[in-house]
N, C-alpha and C positions, 0 to 999 in steps of 0.2 A: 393523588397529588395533595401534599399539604397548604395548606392557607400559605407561606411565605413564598415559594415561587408562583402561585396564584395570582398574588398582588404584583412580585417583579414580575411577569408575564404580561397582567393587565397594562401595569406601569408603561410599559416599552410599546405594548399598545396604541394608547392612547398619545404617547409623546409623538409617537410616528405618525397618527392618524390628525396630531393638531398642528405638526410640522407643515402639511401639507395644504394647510387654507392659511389662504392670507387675508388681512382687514377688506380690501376693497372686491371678495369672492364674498363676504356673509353679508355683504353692506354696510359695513364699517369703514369709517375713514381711515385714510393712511395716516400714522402718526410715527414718533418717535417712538413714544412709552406705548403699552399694551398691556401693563400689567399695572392692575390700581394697587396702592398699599393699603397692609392691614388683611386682605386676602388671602392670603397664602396662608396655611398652617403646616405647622414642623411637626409631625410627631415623633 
């Protein structure tokens, strides 16, 4: 398997597995925002 569908494999992974918890299951407040800026990177 090469590195590209590796990382789309991981990718879809992971998006499914953080789909799945919500703020007030890790002990995090319920908020609006969830995502801080400046965080995120593009490659």
């Amino acid at each position: 398997m090469s590195i590209e569908p590796r990382l789309e494999a991981l990718s879809e992974f992971l998006k499914t597995q953080r789909a799945k918890l919500h703020p007030h299951t890790v002990g995090l407040p319920a908020g609006a925002r969830r995502r801080t800026p400046g965080l995120k990177v593009d490659y």
